[in-house]
N, C-alpha and C positions, 0 to 999 in steps of 0.2 A: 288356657290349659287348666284341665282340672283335674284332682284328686292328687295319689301321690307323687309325687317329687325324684326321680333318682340322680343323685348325683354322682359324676366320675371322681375320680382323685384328685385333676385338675380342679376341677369342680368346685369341689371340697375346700380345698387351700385356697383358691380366691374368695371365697365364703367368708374364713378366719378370718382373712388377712383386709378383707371389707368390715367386716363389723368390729374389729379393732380399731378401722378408724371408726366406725360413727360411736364407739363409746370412749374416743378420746387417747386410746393406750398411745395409737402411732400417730404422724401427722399424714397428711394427706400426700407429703413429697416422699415418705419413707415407704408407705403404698406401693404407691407407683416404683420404687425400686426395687421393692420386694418384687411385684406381680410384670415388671419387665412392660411397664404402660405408661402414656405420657398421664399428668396431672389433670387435665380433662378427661381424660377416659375413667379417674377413677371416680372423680366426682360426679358421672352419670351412673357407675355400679354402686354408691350410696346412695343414690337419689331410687334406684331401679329396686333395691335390697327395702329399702325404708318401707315402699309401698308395696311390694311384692315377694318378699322375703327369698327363699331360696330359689323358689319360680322364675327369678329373673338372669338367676343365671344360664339355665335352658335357652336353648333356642326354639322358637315358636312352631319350627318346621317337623320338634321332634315328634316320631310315632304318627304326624302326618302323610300319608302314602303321596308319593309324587304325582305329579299330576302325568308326565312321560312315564311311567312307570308298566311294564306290559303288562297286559291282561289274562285277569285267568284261567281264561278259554284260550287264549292264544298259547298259555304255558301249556296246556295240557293239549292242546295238539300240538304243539311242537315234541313232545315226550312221547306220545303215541307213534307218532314217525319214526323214531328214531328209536325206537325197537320193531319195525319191519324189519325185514331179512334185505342186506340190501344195505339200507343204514346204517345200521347199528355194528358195522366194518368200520366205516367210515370215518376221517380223522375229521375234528370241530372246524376247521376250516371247509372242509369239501362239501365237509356238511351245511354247513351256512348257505355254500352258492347251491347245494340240491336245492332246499327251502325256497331260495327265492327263483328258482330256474323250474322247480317243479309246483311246488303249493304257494306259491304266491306272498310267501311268509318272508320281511324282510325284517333282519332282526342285526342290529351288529357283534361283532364276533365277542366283544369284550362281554355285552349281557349274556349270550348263549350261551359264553366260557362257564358265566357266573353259574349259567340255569343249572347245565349239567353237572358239574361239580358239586353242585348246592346237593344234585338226586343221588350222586356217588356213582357218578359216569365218568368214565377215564378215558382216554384218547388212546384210540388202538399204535399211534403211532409214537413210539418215544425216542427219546432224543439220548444218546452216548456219547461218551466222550470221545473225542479222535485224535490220537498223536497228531500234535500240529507239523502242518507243512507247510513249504516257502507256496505263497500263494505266485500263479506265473498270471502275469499280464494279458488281459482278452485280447485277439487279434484286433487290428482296426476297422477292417472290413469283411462286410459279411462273405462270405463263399470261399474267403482264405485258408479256413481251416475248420474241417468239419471228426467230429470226435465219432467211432462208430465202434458197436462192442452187440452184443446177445444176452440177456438176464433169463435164468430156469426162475421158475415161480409158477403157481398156482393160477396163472389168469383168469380161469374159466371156472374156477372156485369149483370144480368137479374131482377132488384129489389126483387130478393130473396133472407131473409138473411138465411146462410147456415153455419155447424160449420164446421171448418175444427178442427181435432185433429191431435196431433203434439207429440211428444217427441223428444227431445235432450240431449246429452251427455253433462255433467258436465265439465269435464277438458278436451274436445276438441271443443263443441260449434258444434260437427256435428250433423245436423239434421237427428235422427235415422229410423223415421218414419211419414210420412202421409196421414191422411186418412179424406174423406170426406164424410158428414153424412146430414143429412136434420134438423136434430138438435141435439146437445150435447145429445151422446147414449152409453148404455154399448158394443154395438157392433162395434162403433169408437173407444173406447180404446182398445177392444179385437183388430182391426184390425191394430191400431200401433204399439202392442204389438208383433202380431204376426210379421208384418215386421222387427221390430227394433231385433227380434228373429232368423229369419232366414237369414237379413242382416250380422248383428253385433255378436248375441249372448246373453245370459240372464245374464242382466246387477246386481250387486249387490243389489242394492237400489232404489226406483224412490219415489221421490219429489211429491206431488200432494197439491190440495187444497181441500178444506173441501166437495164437493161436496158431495151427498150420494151416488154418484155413488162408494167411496172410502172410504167413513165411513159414519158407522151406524150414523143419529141422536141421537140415544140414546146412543152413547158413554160416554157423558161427563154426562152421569146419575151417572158413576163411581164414580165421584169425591163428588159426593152428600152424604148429610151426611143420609140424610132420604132413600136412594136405600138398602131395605135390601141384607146382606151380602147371597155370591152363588147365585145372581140372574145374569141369564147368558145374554150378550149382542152379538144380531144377526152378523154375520158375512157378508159383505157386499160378492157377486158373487167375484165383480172382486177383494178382501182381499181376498177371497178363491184361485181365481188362483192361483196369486200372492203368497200364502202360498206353491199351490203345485208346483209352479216354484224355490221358494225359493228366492222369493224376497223381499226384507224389505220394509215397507210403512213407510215413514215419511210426517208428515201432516205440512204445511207451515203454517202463521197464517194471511201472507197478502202477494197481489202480489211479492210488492218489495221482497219479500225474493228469492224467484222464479224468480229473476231478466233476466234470461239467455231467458227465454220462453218466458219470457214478449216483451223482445226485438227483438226475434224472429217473434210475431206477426207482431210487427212493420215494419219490414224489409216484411214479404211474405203480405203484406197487400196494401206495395208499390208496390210489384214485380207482383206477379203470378196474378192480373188480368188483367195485362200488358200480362202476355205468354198468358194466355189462349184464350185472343182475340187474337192476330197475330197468332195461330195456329189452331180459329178457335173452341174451344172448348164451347159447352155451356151445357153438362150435367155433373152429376154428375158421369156414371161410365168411361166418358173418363176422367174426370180429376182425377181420380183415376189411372187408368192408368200412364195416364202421369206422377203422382205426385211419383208414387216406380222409376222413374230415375231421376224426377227433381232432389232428393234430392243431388244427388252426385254433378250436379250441383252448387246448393246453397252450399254443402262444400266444394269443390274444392275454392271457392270465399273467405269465412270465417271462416273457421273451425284452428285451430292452435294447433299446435304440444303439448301432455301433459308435465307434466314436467319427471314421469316417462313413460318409452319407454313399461313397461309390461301392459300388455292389463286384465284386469279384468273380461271383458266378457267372457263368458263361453259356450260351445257346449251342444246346446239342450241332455240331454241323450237319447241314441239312442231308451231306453225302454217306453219314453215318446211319447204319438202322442198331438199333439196342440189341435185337434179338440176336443178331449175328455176334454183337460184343460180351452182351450178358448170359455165358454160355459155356461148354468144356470145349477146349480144343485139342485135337490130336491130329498128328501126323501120319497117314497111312501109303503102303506102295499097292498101286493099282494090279490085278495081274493081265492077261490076257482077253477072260472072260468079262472085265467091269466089275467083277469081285477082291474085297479085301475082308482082311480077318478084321474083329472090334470085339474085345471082351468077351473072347471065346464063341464067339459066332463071324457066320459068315455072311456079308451083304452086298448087295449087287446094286449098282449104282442103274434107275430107272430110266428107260431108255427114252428119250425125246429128239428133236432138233438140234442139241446141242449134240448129243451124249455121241456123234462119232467123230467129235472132235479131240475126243480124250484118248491119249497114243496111249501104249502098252507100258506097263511100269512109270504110268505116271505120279507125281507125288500129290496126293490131294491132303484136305486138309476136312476129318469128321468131325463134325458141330453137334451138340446134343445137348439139348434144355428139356424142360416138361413143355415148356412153350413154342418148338417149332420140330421135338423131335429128334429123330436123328436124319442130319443131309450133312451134302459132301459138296465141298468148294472147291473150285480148280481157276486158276486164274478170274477172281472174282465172278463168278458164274457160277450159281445154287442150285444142286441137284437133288430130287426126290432119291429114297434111296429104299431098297427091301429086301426080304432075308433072300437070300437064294438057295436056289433049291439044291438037294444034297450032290456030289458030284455023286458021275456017272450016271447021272438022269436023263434021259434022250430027249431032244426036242426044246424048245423052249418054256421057259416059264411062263405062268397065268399070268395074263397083263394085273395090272392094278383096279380095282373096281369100277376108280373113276374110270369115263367114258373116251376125255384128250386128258394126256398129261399134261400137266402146267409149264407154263413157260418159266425158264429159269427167273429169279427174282436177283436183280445185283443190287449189290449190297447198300448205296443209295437210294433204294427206294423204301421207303415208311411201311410196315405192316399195319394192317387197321386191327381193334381190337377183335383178339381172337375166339376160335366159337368154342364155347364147353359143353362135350357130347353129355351124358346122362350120366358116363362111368366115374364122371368129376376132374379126369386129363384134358386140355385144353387145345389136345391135338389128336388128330387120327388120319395120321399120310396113307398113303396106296401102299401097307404094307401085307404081306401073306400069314403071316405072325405079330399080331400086332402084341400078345401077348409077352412074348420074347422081349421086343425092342420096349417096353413098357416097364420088363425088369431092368435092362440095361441101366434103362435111366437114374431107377430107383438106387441100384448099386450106387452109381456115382454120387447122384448128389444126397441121398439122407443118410447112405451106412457110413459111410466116413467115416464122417466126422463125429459120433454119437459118442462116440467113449473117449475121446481124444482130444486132453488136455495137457498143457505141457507141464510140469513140473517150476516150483519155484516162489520164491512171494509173491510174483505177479500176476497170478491169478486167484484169490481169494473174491468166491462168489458172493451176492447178494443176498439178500432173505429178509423178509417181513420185521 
């Protein structure tokens, strides 16, 4: 080492406390008590002082660049990436795996921490305090209990806030299913449902919050003392799947209990608007898309082993089809004609081989998703259904377009994946107004639920 010398405080004090002894003040054992060193250590720092004066108390390494030390070509494109559009969202962890998952750049988090902070880069994501809570013990096994809620957010980084619905597994933290909605809808739990389903399998139990979309408002009329007794309370659509899945509904009473989902917002809130800009994504059916294989992704990263290895989920039964479950149901009376009212229209059940087995004032049961439409069930036997034409019209109505009507479908048979016409609905039966039965739809399952929250501390939303 050459030229000047700097020495720390430490430094310094073992300097004095060395050249007092080699001009005799102290002895060489009062040294070493002073400087907290055995008796050979100090007699190598007078030996080192003697020939090398202050220089020796330096270490040789200092002002030496490491040899692991990155380079600074590699600093400066790693800073250049990370003011793309895209990045520069993104929290220092996600950002680490972009780097090596996109530019080939592996760097560990601790140096990147150092880099960006060193340039006065801060982590979009910060961390608050939280009233602490009794933390509840993970399930043992996975499919026992799966946690399911809807986050408003910005996903698509377009100033539209948009819900993404979500479920995760209790006792592994994998994320079973996600789907993306224009606002908190019965048809985004129907569709994480169906994934976390066809993924996973139909889990024991799921976790929810008070929403109506999972319980009736007038549930807690129960507990009243004024409700007279035998007065029955409505069953929410998606309680009824859920019944005919056989899945348990437990209602949470505030986020924190829900803790697992809540944390999960957090985490895909930092992330996925990070992916879906670098891939480019600005609607909502590509990020849907994209989102039935992110998830394996986001588990591969944080999901963890339960404590027991048997699995709880369970094999759709094969006598089940989803579409007929994940769906509205209603109860209508037939009249003479094969016509019933439905959300202020009138529809006529389409005539096939079955259809004259259906007696007058039958009770059928109207089924309506975006995915099969509107039909009508009668004794497990699925009918095509269309608007009918206004009374006192003579003669009969125009068949259906198609050429034979379809045979009924019962309810054990598997639908294959269905076709999406141009208009972006995923169905278009033999109807005269396809227009019409296309609002029905809409009514039921988006307007709902858009403004309708319940009141109370257990609903406090997410946010960035």
């Amino acid at each position: 080492m050459t030229g000047a010398v700097t020495l720390t405080m430490k430094q310094l004090r073992r300097l004095d406390v060395v050249k007092k002894s080699i001009a005799g003040f102290i002895t060489v054992k009062e040294a070493a008590e002073k400087l907290g060193l055995s008796e050979r250590q100090v007699q190598r720092l007078k030996r080192k002082v003697e020939k090398e004066d202050a220089a020796a108390l330096v270490h040789k390494n200092t002002l030496r660049k490491p040899s692991h030390a990155i380079p600074e070509e590699v600093k400066e494109k790693i800073l250049k990436i990370r003011e793309r559009p895209g990045y520069n969202a993104s929290n220092f962890r996600h950002f680490q795996e972009l780097l090596e998952e996109h530019h080939m750049v592996k760097i560990s988090y601790s140096a990147l921490y150092r880099l960006l902070v060193s340039e006065g880069i801060k982590s979009p994501k910060t961390r608050r305090r939280f009233k602490p809570h009794r933390r509840r013990k993970r399930k043992s096994q996975a499919g026992s209990l799966i946690q399911i809620d809807a986050s408003p957010f910005d996903w698509l980084s377009t100033g539209i806030m948009l819900a993404l619905h979500g479920a995760i597994d209790d006792a592994t933290g994998q994320v079973t299913g996600l789907y993306l909605c224009r606002n908190e809808c019965l048809i985004g739990y129907h569709e994480v449902l169906r994934r976390t389903i066809n993924a996973f399998g139909v889990p024991e139990a799921a976790y929810t919050d008070k929403h109506t979309i999972f319980r009736s408002p007038n549930e807690d009329k129960r507990k009243r003392e004024d409700t007279p007794k035998g007065t029955s309370i409505n069953e929410t659509q998606f309680g009824r799947a859920m019944r005919e899945l056989g899945v348990q509904i437990i209602t949470a009473r505030s986020p924190q209990a829900k803790g697992r989902i809540e944390r999960l917002w957090e985490t895909l809130q930092s992330r996925l608007p990070v992916e879906f800009a670098i891939r480019g994504i600005t609607d909502i059916e590509e990020a849907n898309k994209f989102l039935e294989s992110y998830i394996y992704a986001i588990n591969s990263e944080f999901a963890v082993e339960p404590e027991d290895g048997e699995s709880a989920f369970l094999p759709l039964d094969e006598r089940l089809n989803l579409d007929y479950i994940l769906c509205v149901k209603e109860e209508r009376i037939l009249d003479h004609g094969q016509v019933f009212s439905y959300k202020g229209k009138r529809l006529q059940i389409v005539q096939n081989d079955y259809s004259a087995y259906l007696p007058p004032k039958a009770k059928i049961t109207v089924m309506v998703s975006p995915w099969i439409g509107i039909k009508a069930a009668y004794k497990n036997i699925i009918f095509e259904t269309r608007v009918a034409p206004p009374k006192g019209t003579k003669g009969k109505p125009e068949k259906p377009r198609e050429e034979k009507a379809k045979a009924p479908v019962n309810y054990g048979k598997h639908k294959t994946e269905p076709f999406v016409p141009k208009d972006g609905l995923p169905w278009r039966p033999g109807l005269e107004s396809y227009r019409e039965c296309k609002e029905i739809v809409e009514d039921i399952f988006f307007k709902p639920y858009s403004n309708k929250r319940p009141k109370g501390p257990g609903k406090e939303r997410r946010s960035a």
